[in-house]
mmJSON file of the N, C-alpha and C atoms, coordinates in Angstrom:
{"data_MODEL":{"atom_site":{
"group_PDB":["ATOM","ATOM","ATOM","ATOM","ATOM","ATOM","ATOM","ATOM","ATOM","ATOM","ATOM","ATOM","ATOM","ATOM","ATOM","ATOM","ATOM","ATOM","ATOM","ATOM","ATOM","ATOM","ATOM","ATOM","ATOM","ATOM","ATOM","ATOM","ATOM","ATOM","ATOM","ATOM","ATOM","ATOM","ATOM","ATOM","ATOM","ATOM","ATOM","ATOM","ATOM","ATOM","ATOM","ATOM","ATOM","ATOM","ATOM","ATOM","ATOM","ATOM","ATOM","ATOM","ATOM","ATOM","ATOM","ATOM","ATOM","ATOM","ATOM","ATOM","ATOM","ATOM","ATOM","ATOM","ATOM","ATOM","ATOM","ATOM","ATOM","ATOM","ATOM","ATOM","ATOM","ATOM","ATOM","ATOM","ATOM","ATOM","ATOM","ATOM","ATOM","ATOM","ATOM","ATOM","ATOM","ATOM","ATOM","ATOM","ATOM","ATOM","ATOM","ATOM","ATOM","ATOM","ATOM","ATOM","ATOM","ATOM","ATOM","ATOM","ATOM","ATOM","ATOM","ATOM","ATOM","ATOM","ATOM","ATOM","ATOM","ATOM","ATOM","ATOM","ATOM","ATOM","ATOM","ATOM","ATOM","ATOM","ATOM","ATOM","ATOM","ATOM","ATOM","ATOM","ATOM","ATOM","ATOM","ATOM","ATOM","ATOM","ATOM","ATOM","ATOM","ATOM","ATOM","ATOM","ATOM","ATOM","ATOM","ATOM","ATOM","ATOM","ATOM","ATOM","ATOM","ATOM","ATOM","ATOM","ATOM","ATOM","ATOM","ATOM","ATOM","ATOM","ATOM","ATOM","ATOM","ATOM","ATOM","ATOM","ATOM","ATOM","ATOM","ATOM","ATOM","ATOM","ATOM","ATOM","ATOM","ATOM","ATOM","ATOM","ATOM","ATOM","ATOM","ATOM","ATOM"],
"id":[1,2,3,4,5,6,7,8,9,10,11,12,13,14,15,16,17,18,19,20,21,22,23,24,25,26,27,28,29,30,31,32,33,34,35,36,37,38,39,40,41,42,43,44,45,46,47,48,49,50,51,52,53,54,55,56,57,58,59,60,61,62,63,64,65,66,67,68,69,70,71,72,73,74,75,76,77,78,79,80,81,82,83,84,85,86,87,88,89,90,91,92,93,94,95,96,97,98,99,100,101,102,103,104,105,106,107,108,109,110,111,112,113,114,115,116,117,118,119,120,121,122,123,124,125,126,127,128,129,130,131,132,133,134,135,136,137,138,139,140,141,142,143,144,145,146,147,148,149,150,151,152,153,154,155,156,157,158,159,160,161,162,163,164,165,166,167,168,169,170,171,172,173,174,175,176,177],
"type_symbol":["N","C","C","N","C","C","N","C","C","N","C","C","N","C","C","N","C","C","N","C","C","N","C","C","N","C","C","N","C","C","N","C","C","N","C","C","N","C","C","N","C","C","N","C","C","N","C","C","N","C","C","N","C","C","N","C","C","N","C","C","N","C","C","N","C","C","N","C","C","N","C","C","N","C","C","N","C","C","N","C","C","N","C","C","N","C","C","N","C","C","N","C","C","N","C","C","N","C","C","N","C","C","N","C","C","N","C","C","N","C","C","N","C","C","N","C","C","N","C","C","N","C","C","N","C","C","N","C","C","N","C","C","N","C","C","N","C","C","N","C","C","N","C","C","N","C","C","N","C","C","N","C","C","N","C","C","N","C","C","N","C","C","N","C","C","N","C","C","N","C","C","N","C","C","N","C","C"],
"label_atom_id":["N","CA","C","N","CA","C","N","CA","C","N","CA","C","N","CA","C","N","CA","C","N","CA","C","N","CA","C","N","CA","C","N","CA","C","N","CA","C","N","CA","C","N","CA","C","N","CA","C","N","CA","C","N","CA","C","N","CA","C","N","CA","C","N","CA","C","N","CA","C","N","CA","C","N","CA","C","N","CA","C","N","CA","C","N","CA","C","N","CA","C","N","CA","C","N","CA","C","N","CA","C","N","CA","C","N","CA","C","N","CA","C","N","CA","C","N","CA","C","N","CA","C","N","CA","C","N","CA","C","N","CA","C","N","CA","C","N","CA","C","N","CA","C","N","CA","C","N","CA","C","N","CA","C","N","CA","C","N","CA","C","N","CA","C","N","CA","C","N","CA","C","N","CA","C","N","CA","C","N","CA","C","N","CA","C","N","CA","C","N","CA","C","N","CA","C","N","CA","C","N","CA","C","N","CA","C"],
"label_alt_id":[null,null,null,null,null,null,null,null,null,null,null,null,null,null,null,null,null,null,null,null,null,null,null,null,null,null,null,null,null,null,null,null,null,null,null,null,null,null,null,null,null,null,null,null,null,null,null,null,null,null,null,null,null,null,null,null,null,null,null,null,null,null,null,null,null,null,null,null,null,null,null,null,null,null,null,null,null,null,null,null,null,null,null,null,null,null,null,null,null,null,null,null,null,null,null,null,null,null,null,null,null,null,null,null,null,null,null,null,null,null,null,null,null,null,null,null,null,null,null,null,null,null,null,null,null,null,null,null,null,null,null,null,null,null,null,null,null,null,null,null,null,null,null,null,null,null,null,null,null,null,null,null,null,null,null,null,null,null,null,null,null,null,null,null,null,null,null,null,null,null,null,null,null,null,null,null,null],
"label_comp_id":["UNK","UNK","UNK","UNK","UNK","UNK","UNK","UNK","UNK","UNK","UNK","UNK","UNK","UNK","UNK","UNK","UNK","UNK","UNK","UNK","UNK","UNK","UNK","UNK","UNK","UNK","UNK","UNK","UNK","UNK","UNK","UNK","UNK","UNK","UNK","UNK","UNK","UNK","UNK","UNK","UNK","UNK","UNK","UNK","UNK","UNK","UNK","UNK","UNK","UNK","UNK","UNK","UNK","UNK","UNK","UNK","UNK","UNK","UNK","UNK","UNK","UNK","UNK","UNK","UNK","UNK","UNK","UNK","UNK","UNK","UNK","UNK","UNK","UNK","UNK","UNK","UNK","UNK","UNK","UNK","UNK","UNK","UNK","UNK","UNK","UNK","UNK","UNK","UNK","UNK","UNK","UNK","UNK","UNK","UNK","UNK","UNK","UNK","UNK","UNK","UNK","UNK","UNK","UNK","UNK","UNK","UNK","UNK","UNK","UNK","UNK","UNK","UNK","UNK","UNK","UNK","UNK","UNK","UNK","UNK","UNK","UNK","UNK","UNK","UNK","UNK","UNK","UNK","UNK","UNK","UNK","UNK","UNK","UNK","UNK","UNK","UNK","UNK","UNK","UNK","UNK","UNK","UNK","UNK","UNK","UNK","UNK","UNK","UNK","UNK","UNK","UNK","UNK","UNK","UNK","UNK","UNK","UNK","UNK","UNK","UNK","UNK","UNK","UNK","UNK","UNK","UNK","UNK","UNK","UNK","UNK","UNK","UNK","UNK","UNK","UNK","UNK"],
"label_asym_id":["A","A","A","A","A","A","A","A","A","A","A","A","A","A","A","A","A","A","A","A","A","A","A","A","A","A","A","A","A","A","A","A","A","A","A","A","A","A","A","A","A","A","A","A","A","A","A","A","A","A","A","A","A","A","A","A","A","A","A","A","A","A","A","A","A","A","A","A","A","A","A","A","A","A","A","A","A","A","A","A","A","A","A","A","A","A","A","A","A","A","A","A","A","A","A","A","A","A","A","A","A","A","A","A","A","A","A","A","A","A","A","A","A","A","A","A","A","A","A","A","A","A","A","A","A","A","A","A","A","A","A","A","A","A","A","A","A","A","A","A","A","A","A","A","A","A","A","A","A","A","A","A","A","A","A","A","A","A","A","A","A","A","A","A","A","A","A","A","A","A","A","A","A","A","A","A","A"],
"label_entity_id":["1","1","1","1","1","1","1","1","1","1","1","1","1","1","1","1","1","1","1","1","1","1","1","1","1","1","1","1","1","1","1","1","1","1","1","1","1","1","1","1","1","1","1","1","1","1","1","1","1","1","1","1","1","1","1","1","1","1","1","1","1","1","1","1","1","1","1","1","1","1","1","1","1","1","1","1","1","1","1","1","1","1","1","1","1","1","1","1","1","1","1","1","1","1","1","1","1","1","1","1","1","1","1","1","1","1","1","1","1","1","1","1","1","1","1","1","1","1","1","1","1","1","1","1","1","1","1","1","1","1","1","1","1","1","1","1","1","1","1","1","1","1","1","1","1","1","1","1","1","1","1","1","1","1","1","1","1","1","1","1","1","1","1","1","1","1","1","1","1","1","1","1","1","1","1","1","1"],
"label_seq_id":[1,1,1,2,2,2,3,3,3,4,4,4,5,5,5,6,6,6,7,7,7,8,8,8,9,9,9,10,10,10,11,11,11,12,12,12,13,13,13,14,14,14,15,15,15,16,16,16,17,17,17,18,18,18,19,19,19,20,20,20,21,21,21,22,22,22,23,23,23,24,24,24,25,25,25,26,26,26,27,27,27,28,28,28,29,29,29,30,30,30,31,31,31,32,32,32,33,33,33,34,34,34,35,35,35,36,36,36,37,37,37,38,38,38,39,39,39,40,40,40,41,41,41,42,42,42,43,43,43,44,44,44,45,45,45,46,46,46,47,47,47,48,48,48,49,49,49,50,50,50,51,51,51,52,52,52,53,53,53,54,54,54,55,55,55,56,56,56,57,57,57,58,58,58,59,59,59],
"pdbx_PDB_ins_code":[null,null,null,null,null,null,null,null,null,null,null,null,null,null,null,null,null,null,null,null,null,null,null,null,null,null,null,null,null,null,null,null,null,null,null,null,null,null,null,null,null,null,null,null,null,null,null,null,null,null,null,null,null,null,null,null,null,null,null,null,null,null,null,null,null,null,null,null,null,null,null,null,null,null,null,null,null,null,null,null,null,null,null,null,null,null,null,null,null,null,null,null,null,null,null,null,null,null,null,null,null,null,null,null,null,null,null,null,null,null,null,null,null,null,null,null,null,null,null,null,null,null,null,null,null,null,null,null,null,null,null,null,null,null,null,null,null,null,null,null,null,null,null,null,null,null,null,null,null,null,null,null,null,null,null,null,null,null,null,null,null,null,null,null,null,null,null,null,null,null,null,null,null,null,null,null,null],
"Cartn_x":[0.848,0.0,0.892,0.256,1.455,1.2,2.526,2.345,1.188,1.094,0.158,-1.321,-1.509,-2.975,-3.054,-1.711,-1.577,-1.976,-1.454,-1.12,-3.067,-3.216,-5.159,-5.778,-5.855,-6.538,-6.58,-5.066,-5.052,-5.099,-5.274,-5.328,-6.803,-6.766,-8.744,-8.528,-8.792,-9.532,-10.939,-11.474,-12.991,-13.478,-14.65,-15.935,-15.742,-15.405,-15.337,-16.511,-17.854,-18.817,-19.024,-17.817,-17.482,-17.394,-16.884,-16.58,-18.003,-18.826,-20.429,-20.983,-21.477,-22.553,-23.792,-23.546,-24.866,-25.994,-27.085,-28.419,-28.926,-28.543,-29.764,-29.234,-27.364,-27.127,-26.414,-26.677,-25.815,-24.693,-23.777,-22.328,-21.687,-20.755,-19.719,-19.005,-18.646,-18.043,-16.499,-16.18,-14.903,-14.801,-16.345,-16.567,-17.069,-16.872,-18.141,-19.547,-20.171,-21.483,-21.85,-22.676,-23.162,-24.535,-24.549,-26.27,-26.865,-27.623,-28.9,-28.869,-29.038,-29.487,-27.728,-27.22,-26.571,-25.07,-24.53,-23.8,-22.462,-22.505,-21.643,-21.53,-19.951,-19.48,-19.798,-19.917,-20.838,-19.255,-18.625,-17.599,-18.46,-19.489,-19.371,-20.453,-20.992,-21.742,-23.25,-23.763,-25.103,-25.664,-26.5,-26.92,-27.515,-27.904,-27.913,-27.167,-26.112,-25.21,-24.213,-24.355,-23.577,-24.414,-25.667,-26.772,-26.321,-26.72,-25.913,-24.81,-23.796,-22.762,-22.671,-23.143,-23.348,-24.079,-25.39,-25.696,-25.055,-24.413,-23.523,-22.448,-21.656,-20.96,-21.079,-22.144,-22.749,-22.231,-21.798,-21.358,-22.562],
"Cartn_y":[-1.177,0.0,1.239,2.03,3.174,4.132,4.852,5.426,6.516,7.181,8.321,8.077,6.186,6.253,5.694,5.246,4.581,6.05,7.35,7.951,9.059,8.333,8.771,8.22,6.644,5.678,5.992,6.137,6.753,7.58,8.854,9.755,9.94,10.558,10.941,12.587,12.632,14.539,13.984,15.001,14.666,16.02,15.667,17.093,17.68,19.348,20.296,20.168,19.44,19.557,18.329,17.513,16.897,17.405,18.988,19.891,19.672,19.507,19.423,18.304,18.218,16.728,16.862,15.564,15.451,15.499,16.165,15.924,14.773,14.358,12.955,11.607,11.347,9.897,10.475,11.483,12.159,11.639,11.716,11.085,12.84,12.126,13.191,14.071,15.13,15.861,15.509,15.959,14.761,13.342,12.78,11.338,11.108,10.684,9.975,9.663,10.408,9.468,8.285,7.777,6.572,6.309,4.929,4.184,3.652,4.471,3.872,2.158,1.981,0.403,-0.439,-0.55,-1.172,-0.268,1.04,1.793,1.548,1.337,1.383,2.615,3.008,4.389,5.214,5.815,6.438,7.221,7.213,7.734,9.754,10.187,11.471,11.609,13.066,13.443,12.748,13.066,13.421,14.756,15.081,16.077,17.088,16.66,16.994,18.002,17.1,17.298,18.577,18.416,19.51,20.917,20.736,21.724,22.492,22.308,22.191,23.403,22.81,23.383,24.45,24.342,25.852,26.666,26.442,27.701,28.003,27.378,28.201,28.475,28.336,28.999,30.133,30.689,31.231,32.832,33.436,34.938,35.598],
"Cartn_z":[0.0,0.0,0.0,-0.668,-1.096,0.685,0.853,1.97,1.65,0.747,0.847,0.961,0.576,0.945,2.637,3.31,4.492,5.207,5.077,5.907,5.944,4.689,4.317,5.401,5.412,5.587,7.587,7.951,9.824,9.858,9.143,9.784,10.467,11.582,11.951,11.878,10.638,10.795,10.686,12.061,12.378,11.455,11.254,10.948,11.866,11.851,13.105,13.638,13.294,14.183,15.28,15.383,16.276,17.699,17.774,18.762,19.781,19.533,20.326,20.879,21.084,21.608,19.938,19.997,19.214,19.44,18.876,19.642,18.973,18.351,17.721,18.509,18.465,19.571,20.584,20.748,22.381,22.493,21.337,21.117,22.006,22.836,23.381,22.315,23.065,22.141,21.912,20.66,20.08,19.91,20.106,19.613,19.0,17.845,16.556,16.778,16.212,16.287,15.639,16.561,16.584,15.998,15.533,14.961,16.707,17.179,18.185,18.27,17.581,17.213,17.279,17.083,17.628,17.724,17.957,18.421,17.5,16.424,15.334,15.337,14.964,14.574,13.48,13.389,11.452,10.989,9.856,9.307,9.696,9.09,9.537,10.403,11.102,11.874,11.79,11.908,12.161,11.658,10.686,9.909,11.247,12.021,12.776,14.037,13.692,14.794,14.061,12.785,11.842,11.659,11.678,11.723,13.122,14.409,15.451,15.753,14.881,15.052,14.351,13.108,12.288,12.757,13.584,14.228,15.345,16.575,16.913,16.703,15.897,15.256,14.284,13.564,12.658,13.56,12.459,12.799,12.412],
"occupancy":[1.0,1.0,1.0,1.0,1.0,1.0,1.0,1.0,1.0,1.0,1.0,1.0,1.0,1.0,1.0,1.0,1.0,1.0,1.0,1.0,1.0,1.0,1.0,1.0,1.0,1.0,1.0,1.0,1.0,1.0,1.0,1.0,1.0,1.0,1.0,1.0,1.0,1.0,1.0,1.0,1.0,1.0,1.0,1.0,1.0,1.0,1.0,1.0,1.0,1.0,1.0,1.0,1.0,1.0,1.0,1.0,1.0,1.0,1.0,1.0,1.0,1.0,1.0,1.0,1.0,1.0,1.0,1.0,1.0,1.0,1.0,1.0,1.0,1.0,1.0,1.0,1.0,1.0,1.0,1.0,1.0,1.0,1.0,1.0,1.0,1.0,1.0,1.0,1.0,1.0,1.0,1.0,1.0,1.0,1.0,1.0,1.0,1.0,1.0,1.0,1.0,1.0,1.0,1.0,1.0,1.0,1.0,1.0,1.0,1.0,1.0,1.0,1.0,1.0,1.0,1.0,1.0,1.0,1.0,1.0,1.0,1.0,1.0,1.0,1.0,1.0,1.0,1.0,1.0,1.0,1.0,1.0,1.0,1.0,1.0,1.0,1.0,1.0,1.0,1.0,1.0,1.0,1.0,1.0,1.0,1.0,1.0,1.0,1.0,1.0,1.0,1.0,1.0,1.0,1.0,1.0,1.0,1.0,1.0,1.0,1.0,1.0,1.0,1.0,1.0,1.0,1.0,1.0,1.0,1.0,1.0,1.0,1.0,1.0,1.0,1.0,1.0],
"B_iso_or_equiv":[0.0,0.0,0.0,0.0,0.0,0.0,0.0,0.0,0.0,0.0,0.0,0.0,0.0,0.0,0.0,0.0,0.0,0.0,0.0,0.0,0.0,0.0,0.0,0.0,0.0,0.0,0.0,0.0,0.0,0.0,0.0,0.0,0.0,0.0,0.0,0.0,0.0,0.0,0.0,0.0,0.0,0.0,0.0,0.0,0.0,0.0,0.0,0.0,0.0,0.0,0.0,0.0,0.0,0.0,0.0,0.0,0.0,0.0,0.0,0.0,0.0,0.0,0.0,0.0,0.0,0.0,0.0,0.0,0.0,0.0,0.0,0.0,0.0,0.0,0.0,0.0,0.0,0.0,0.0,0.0,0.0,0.0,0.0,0.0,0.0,0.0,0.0,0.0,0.0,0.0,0.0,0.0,0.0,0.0,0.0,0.0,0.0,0.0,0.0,0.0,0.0,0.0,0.0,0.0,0.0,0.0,0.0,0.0,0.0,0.0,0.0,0.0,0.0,0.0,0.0,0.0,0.0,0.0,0.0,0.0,0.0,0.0,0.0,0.0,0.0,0.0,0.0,0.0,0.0,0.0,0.0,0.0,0.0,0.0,0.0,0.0,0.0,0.0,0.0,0.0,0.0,0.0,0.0,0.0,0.0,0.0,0.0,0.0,0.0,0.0,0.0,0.0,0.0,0.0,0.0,0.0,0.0,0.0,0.0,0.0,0.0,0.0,0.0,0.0,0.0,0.0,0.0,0.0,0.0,0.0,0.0,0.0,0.0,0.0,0.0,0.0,0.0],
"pdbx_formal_charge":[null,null,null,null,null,null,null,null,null,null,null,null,null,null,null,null,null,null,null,null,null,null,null,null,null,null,null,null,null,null,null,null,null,null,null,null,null,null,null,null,null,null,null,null,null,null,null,null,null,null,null,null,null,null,null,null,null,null,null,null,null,null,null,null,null,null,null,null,null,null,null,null,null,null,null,null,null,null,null,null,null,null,null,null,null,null,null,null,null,null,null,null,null,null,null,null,null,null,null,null,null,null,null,null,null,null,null,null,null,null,null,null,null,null,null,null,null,null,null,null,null,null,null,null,null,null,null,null,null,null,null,null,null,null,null,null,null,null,null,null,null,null,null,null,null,null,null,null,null,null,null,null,null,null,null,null,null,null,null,null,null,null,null,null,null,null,null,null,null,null,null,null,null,null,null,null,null],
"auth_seq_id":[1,1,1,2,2,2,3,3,3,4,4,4,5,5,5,6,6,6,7,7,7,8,8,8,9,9,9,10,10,10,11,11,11,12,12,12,13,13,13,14,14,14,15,15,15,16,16,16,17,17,17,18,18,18,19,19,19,20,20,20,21,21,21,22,22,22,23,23,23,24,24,24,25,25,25,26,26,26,27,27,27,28,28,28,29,29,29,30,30,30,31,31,31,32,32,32,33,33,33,34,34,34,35,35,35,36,36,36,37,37,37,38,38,38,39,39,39,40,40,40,41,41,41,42,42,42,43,43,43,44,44,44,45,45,45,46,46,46,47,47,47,48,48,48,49,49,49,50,50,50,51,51,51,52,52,52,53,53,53,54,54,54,55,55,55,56,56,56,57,57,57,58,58,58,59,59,59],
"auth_comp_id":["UNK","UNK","UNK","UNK","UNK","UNK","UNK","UNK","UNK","UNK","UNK","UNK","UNK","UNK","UNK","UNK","UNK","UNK","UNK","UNK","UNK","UNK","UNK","UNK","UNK","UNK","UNK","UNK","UNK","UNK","UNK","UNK","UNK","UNK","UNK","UNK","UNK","UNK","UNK","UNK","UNK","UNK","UNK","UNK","UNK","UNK","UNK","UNK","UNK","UNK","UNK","UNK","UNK","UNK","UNK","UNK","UNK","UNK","UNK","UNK","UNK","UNK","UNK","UNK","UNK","UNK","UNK","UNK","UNK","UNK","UNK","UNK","UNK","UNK","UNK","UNK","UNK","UNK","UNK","UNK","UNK","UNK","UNK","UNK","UNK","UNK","UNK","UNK","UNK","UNK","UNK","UNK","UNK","UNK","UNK","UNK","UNK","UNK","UNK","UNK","UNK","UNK","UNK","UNK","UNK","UNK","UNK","UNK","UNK","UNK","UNK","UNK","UNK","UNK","UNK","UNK","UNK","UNK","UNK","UNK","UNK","UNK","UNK","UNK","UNK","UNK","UNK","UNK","UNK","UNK","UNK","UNK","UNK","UNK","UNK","UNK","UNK","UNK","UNK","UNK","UNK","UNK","UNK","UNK","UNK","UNK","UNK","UNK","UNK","UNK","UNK","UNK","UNK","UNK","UNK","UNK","UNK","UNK","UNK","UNK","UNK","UNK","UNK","UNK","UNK","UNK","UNK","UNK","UNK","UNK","UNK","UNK","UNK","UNK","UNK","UNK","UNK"],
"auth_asym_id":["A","A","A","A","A","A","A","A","A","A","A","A","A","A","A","A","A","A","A","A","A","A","A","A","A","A","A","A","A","A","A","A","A","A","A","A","A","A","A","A","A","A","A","A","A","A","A","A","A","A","A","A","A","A","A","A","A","A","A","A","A","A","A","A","A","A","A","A","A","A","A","A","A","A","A","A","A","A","A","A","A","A","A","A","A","A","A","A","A","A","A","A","A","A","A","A","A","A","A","A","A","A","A","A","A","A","A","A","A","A","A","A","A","A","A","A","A","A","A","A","A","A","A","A","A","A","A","A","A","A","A","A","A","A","A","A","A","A","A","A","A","A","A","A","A","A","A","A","A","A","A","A","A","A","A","A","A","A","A","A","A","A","A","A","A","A","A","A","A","A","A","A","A","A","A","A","A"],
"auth_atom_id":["N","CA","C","N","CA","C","N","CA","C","N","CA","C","N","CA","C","N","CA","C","N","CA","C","N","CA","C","N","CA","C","N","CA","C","N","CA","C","N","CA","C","N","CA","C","N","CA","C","N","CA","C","N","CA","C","N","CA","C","N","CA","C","N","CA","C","N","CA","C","N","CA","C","N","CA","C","N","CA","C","N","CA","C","N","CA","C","N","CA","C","N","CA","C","N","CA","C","N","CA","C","N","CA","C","N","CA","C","N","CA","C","N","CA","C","N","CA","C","N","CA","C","N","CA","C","N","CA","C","N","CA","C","N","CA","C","N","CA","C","N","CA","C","N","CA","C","N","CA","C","N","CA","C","N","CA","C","N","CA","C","N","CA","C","N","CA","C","N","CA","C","N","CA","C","N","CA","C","N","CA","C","N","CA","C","N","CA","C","N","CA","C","N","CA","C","N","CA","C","N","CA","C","N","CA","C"],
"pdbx_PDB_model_num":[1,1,1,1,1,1,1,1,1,1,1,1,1,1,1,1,1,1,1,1,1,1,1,1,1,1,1,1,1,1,1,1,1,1,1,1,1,1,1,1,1,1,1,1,1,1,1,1,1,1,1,1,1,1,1,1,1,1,1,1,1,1,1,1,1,1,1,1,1,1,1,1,1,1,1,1,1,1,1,1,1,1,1,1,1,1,1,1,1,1,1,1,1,1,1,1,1,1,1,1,1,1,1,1,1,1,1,1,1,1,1,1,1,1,1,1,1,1,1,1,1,1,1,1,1,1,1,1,1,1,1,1,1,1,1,1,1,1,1,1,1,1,1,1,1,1,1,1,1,1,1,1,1,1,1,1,1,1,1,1,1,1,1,1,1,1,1,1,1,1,1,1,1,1,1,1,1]
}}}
C-alpha cells in the first residue's frame, strides 16, 4: 500500500462539528457518532449534529 494512501486511511480529521454533543445519539463531544441500534461508529456526523454546530458557530 502506497504510503500516501496509508497515511489517508489513519489519519482521523474529524468534521469540526465533532466539537459538540450530538443531539440525535448524544455522542460526546470529540466522539463519533453513533447508529442507536446497535452503536456502530458512522464515518461522519449526524446532519444533525452539523446543523448544530453551524448555528452556533454562525457569525
Amino acid at each position: 500500500m502506497p504510503d500516501s494512501l496509508r497515511a489517508t486511511l489513519t489519519t482521523t480529521v474529524g468534521h469540526p462539528a465533532r466539537a459538540i454533543q450530538c443531539p440525535h445519539c448524544r455522542a460526546l463531544p470529540g466522539k463519533p457518532c453513533v447508529l442507536r441500534t446497535n452503536g456502530r461508529a458512522l464515518p461522519e456526523p449526524h446532519h444533525t449534529r452539523i446543523t448544530a454546530w453551524e448555528q452556533e458557530n454562525a457569525a
